[in-house]
N, C-alpha and C positions, 0 to 999 in steps of 0.2 A: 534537843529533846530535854524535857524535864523530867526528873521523875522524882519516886520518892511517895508512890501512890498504895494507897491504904492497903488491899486483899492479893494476895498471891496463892495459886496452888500450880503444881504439879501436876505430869501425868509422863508414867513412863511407857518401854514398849510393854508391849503384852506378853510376849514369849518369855518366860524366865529361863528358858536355854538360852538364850540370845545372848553371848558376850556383852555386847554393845547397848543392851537394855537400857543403861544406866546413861551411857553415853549419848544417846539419842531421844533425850530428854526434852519434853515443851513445857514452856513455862507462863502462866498466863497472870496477868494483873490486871486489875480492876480498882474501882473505887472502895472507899471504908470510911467509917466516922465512928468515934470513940462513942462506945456505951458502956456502961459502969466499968470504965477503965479499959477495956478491951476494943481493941479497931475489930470493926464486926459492916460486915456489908449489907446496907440498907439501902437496896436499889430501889429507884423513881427510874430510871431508865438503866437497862439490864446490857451490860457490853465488858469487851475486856480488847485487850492488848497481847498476843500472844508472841512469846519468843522460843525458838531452838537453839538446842544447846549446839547442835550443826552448825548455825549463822553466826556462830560468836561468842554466845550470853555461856555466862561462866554464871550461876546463884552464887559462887561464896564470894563474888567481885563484882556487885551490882554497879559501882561506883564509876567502873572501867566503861559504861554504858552512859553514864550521864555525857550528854553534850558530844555524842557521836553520831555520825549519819551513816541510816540504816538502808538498804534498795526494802520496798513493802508492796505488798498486795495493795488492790484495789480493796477499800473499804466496804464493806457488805454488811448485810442484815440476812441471820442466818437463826432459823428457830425462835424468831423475835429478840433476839440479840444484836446488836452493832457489834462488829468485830473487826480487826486487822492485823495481820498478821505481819511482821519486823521479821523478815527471809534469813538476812543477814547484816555483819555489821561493812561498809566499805571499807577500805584500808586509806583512801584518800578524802580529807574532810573538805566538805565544801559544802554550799547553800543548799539546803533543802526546799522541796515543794513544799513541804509542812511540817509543822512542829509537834512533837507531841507533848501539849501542856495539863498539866495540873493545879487545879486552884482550887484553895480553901478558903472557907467564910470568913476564919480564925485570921488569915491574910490580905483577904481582900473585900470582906465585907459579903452579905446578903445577895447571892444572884436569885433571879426568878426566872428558870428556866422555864422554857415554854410561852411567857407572857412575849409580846412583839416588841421588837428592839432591845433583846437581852445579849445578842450575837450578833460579830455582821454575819453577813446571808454567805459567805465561802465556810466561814467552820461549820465543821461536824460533830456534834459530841456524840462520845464514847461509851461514855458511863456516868450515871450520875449519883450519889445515894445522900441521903437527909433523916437526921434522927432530930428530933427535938432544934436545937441553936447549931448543931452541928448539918453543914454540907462539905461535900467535896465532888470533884466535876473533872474529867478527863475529856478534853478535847485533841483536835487536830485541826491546829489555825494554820495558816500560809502568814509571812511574817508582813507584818503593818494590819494585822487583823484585830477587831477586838472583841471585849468582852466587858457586859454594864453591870455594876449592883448598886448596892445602896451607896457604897460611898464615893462611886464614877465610872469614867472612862477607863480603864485598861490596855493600851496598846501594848501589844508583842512588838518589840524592836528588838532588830539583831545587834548583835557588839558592833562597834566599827570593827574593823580588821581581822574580825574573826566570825565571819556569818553565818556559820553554822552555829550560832550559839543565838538565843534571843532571850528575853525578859519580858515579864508582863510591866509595864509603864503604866502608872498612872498621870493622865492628861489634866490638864486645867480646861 
């Protein structure tokens, strides 16, 4: 998984008697792109990522999440949103069906989402938002997937000997 993705909020229980209020915590992220200094969510395409603090996810230790594999919901569109939700974290790493990637223009140049041949046809994107020179784009690719901008191809390759982990590649 990659992250490291623009918008984050919270939502706790509702009951304020509830001991465990705090404990039982979701936590969702989404895309973001800098406006006058500030990551501010500018969705073209409206989605998030949602995690419980039940499944795993610690907020003051996002870092313990990078390059972890998660068991996830079926991907849905829900109040005109994409969403999915990351249940839990496994204890045993191993290849995932999908990745969940993040890319920025700043990184990888200009995509055109939406125009034909921007994705292969298995990703999903998530969330997309665009201000001005600034994008960023959450998807879930399956790994040897790609992604096209201005400046190429993008393959997701997983590490050798560690497959649970992949990188966006740029091809020749």
């Amino acid at each position: 998984m990659g992250c490291g993705v623009g918008r984050g909020r919270r939502r706790f229980g509702k009951d304020p008697d509830d001991p465990r209020r705090f404990a039982q915590a979701a936590y969702y992220n989404t895309t973001g792109v800098p406006v006058d200094g500030t990551i501010r969510t500018r969705s073209k395409v409206a989605g998030h990522a949602r995690f419980n603090s039940t499944g795993g996810f610690n907020p003051n230790y996002p870092q313990r999440m990078i390059n972890r594999v998660f068991e996830c919901g079926e991907p849905c569109v829900w109040q005109g949103q994409n969403k999915v939700m990351f249940k839990y974290m496994l204890t045993a790493r191993r290849e995932p069906d999908l990745f969940l990637v993040v890319a920025r223009q700043s990184e990888i140049g200009r995509l055109h989402i939406g125009h034909s041949g921007w994705k292969s046809g298995d990703g999903l994107l998530i969330s997309f938002s665009e201000c001005g020179d600034e994008q960023e784009c959450m998807l879930l690719l399956p790994a040897y997937d790609w992604i096209r901008s201005d400046v190429g191809t993008f393959v997701l390759q997983p590490v050798t000997g560690r497959p649970w982990i992949a990188r966006l590649q740029l091809v020749a």
